[in-house]
C-alpha positions as CSV (number, residue, x, y, z in Angstrom):
1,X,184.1,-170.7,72.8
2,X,182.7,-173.1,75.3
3,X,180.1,-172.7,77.2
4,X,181.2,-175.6,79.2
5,X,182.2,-174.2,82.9
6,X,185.7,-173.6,83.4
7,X,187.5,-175.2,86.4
8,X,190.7,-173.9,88.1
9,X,192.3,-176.4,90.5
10,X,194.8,-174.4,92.5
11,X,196.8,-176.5,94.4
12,X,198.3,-174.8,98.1
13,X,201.7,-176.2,98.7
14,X,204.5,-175.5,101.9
15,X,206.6,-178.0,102.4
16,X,204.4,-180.7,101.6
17,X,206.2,-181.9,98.5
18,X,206.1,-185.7,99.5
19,X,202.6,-185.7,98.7
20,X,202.5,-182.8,95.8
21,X,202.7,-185.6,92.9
22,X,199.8,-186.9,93.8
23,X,197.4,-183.8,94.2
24,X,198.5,-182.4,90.6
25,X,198.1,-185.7,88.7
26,X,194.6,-186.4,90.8
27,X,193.4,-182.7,88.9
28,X,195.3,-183.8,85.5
29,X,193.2,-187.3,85.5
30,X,190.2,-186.6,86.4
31,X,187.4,-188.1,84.2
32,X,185.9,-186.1,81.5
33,X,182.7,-184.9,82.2
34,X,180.2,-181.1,81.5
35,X,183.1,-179.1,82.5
36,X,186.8,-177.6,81.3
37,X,189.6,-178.3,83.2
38,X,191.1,-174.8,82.1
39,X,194.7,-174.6,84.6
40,X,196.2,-176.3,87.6
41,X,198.1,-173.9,89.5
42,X,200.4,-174.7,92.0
43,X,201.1,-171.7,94.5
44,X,204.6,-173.1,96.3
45,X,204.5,-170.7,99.8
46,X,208.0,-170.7,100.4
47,X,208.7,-174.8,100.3
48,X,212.2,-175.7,101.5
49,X,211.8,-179.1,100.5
50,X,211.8,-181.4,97.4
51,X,208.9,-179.2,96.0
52,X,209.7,-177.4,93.6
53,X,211.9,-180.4,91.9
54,X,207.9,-181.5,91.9
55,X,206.5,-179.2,89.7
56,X,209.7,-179.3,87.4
57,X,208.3,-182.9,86.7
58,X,204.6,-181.2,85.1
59,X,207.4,-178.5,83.0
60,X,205.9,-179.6,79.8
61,X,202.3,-179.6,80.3
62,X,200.5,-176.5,79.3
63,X,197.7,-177.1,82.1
64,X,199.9,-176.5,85.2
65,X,201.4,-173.5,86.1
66,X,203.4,-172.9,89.1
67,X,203.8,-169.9,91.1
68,X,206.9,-169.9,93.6
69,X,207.3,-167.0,96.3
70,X,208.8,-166.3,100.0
71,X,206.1,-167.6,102.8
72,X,203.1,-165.4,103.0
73,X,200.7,-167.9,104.9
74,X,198.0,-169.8,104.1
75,X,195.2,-167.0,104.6
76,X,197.2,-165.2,101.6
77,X,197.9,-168.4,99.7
78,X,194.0,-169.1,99.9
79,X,193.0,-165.9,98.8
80,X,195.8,-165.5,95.9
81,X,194.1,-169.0,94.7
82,X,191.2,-166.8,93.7
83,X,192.9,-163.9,92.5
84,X,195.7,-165.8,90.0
85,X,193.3,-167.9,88.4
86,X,190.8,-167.6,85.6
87,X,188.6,-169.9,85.5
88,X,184.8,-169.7,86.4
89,X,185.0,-172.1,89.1
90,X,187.8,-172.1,91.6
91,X,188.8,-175.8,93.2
92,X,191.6,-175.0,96.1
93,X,193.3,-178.2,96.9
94,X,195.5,-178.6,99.6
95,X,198.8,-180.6,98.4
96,X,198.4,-183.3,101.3
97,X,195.5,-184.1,100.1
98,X,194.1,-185.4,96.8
99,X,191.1,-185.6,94.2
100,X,188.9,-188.6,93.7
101,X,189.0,-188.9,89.6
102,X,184.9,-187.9,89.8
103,X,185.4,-184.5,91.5
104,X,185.1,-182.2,88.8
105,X,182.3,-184.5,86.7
106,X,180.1,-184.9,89.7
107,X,180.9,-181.3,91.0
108,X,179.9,-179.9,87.5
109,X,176.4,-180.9,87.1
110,X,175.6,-179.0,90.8
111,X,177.0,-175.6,88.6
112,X,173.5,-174.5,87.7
113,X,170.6,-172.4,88.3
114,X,171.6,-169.8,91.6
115,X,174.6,-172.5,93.0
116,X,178.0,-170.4,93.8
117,X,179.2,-172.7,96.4
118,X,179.7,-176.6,96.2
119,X,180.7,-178.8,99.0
120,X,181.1,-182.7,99.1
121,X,182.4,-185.4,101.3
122,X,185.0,-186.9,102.0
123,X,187.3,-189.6,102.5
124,X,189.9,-189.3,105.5
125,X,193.2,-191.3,105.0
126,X,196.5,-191.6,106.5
127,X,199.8,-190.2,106.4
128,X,200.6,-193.3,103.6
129,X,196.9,-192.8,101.8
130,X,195.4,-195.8,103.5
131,X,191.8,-195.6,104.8
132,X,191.6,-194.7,108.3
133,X,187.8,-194.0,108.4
134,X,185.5,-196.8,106.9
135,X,183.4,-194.5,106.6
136,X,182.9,-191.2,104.1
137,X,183.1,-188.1,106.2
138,X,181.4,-184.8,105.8
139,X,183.4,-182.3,104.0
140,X,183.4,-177.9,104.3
141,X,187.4,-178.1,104.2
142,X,189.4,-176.5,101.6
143,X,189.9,-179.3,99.7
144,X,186.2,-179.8,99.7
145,X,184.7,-176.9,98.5
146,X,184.4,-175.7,94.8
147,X,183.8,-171.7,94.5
148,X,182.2,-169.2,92.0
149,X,185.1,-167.1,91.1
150,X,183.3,-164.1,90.7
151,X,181.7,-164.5,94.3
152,X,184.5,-166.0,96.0
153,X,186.5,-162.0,94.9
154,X,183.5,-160.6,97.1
155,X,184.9,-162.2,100.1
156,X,188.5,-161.6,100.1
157,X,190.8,-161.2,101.7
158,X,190.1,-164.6,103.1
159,X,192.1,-165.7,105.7
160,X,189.9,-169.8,106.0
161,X,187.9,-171.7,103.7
162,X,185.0,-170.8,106.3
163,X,184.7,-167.1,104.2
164,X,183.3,-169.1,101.5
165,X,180.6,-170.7,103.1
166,X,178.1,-167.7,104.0
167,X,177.9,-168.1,100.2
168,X,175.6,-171.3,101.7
169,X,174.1,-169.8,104.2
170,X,172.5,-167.2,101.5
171,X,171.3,-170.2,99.9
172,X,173.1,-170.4,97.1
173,X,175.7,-173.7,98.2
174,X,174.7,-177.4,96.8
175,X,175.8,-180.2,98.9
176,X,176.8,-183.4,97.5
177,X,176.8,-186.7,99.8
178,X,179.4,-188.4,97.6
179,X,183.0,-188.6,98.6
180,X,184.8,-186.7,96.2
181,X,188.2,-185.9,97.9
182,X,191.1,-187.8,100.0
183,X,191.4,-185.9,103.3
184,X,195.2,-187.1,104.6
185,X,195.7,-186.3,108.2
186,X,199.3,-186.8,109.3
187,X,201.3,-185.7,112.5
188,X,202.2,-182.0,110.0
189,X,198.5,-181.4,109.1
190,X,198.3,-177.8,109.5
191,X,195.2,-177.8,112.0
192,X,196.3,-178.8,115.1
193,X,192.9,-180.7,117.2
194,X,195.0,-182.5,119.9
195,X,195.8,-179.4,122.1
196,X,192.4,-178.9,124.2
197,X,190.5,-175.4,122.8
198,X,193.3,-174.3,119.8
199,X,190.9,-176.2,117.2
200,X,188.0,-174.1,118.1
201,X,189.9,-170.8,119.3
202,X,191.1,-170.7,115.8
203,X,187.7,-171.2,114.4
204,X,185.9,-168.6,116.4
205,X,188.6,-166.2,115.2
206,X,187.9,-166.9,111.5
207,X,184.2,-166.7,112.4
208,X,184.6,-163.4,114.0
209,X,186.3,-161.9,111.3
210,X,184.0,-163.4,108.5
211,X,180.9,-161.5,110.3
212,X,182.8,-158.1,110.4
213,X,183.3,-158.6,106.8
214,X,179.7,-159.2,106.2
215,X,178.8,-156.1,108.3
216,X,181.1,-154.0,106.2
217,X,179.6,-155.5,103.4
218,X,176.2,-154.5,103.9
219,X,176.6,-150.9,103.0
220,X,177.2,-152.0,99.4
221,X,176.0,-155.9,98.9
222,X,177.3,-158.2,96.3
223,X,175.2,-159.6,94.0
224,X,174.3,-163.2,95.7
225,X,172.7,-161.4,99.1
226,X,171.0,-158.3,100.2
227,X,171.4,-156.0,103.0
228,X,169.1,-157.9,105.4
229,X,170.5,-161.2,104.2
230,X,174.0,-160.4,105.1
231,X,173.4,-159.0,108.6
232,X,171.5,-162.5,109.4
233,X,174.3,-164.3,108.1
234,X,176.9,-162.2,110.1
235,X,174.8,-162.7,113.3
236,X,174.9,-166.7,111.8
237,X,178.8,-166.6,112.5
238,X,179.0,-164.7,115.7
239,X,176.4,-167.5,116.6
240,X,179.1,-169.8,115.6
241,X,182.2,-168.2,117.2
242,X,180.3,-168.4,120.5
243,X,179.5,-172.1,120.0
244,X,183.4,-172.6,119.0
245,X,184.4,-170.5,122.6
246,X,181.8,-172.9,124.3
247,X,183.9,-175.8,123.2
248,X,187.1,-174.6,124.0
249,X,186.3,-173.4,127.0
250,X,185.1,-177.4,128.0
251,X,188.0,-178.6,126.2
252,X,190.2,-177.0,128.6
253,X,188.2,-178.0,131.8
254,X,186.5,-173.9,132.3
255,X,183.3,-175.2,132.4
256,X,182.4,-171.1,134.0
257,X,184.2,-169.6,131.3
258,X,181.5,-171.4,128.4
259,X,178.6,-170.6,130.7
260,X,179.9,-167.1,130.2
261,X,179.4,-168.3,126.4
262,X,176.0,-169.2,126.2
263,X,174.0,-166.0,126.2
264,X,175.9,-164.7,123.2
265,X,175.8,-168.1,121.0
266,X,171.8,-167.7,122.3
267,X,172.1,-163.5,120.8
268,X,173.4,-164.7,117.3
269,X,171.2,-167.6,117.1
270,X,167.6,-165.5,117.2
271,X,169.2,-162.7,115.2
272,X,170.0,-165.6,112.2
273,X,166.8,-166.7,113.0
274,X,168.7,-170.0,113.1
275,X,167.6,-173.5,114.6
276,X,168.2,-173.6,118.1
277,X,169.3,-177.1,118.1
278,X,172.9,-176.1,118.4
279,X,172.8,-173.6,121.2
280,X,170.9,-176.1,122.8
281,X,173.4,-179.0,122.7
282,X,176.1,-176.7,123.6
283,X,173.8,-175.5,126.7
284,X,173.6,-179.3,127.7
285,X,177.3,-179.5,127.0
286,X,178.1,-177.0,130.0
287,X,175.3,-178.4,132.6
288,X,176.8,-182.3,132.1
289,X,180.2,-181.1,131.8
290,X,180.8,-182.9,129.0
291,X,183.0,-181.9,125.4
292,X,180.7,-182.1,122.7
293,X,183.9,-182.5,120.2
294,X,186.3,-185.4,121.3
295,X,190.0,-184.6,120.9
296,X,191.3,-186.3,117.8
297,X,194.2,-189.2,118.6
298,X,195.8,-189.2,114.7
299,X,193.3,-192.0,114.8
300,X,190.2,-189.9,114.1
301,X,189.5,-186.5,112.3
302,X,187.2,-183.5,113.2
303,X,185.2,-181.5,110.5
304,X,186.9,-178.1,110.0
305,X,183.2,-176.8,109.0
C-alpha cells in the first residue's frame, strides 16, 4: 500500500461538453509527482449536449469513471463530489475550466502536518482558452481548491465551494501563490457578475448558510475545530454576508440600504475578532458612494472567494 496521498479529481459537468475534453485529460496528464492520482470522476448533471459522447471517448481507461443522472444542481453535484469518491484528497474541477499539468505535484507537497484545505491561483482565460488576464489571479473557486475528504464530509451538504473554506479560517488551509488552474469565463459561466448586486446576493446567501451550519455544529465539533473556534468562524461569515449585502446594495445605487449594512458587518467582525480593515473599506465605500467591486464586462473576472 502507498502511503503516497491519494487524489480524486471529480470533474462537475452540465452542458459544458465543448470544454469537457480538456478538463479530464488536464487530470489524466498531470506530471508525476508525491501523490496518487487514484480516479477522475466525471458527475454529468443532466447534460443535453455532446457530453456524454465525451466521456465515451475515456471508456477504456480505468482512471475515469463517469456518473450520469437527471439535473440536481450544482450545490448537490459539489457535495456528491465528496461523497462518490475515495480518495484522501478531493480536487472538484469545473468542466469549463482546466488543470495546469503541476496541480497535483505542487498541491501535494502543501498535504502535511495540520493542512486540510489547499487553495492556489489562477489563470483566467477566455471562452477559446486564450489569456485574458496577464496577470495570475487569486484563486478560492471550485476549481481552485483541493479538500481533505474526511473534513470536507463534516461540512456537507454543501451547496458553494465557500463551505470549504472555514476549514482556513480554523487554520488549517495552505495557500499557494502559483497559478495552478485555467479559470475560462465565457458568456454561460454559471456566476453571473454583470447584473448589479446578484454576484454578492448569492454570496451572502451561501455565507449565511455556512455560519448556521457551524452553529449547529458546535454542539458536537469535528475534529479540525473546537466549540469556541467554530462560533468565531460562524460570526467570520455573517461578517462576510454583511460585507457582500454592503456591495450589493451600492451595486444597485441604495447607498441607505448598505448603511443599514454596516453595523452588522461591524457585529460579526469583533465577534471573529477579525481585522477591521474590511468593514472599514466597506464603511468608506457607503460615505464616497462608491462600489468597491467593479462589474465585470466578459473582459475582466471577480474572485468568487
Amino acid at each position: 500500500m502507498s502511503s503516497l496521498p491519494r487524489i480524486s479529481c471529480v470533474i462537475l459537468c452540465h452542458n459544458y461538453g465543448r470544454y469537457l475534453d480538456r478538463a479530464i485529460t488536464s487530470c489524466l496528464e498531470q506530471k508525476r509527482g508525491d501523490f496518487v492520482l487514484h480516479e477522475v470522476i466525471v458527475i454529468d448533471d443532466g447534460s443535453s449536449d455532446e457530453t456524454e459522447s465525451v466521456c465515451l471517448r475515456h471508456k477504456g481507461n480505468d482512471k475515469v469513471k463517469v456518473i450520469r443522472r437527471n439535473q440536481q444542481g450544482f450545490g448537490q453535484t459539489l457535495t456528491d463530489a465528496f461523497l462518490v469518491s475515495t480518495g484522501d484528497w478531493v480536487a472538484p474541477l469545473d468542466a469549463d475550466d482546466w488543470f495546469h499539468p503541476s496541480k497535483l505535484r505542487t498541491c501535494a507537497e502543501a498535504m502535511t502536518g495540520e493542512a486540510l484545505f489547499i487553495e492556489h491561483w489562477e489563470h483566467v482565460v477566455g471562452s477559446d482558452g486564450e489569456l485574458m488576464l496577464h496577470e495570475p489571479h487569486p484563486g478560492g473557486n471550485t476549481s481552485t481548491l483541493l479538500v481533505q475528504r474526511e473534513a470536507g464530509l463534516s461540512l456537507l451538504p454543501a451547496s458553494n465551494e465557500i463551505f470549504f473554506h472555514a476549514l482556513r479560517e480554523a487554520g488549517r488551509g495552505v495557500a499557494i501563490r502559483d497559478p495552478l488552474t485555467f479559470y475560462r469565463v465565457h458568456p454561460r459561466s454559471m456566476t453571473d457578475r454583470r447584473t448589479p448586486g446578484i454576484s454578492q446576493d448569492y454570496r451572502a446567501s451561501v455565507c449565511i448558510a455556512l455560519s448556521d451550519r457551524l452553529r449547529v455544529m458546535d454542539g458536537n465539533p469535528p475534529a479540525w475545530a473546537d466549540g469556541r473556534r467554530l462560533r468565531r468562524i460562524a460570526w467570520h461569515f455573517r461578517a462576510l454576508a454583511s460585507g457582500h449585502r454592503v456591495e450589493s446594495a451600492m451595486q444597485r445605487g441604495k447607498r441607505l440600504t448598505a448603511m443599514l449594512h454596516i453595523p452588522g458587518m461591524l457585529t460579526g467582525t469583533l465577534r471573529a475578532r477579525d481585522p477591521l480593515t474590511p468593514w472599514l473599506r466597506s464603511l468608506s465605500s457607503t460615505i464616497v458612494g462608491r462600489p468597491l467591486v467593479r462589474l465585470t464586462t466578459g473582459q475582466e473576472r471577480q474572485a468568487d472567494s
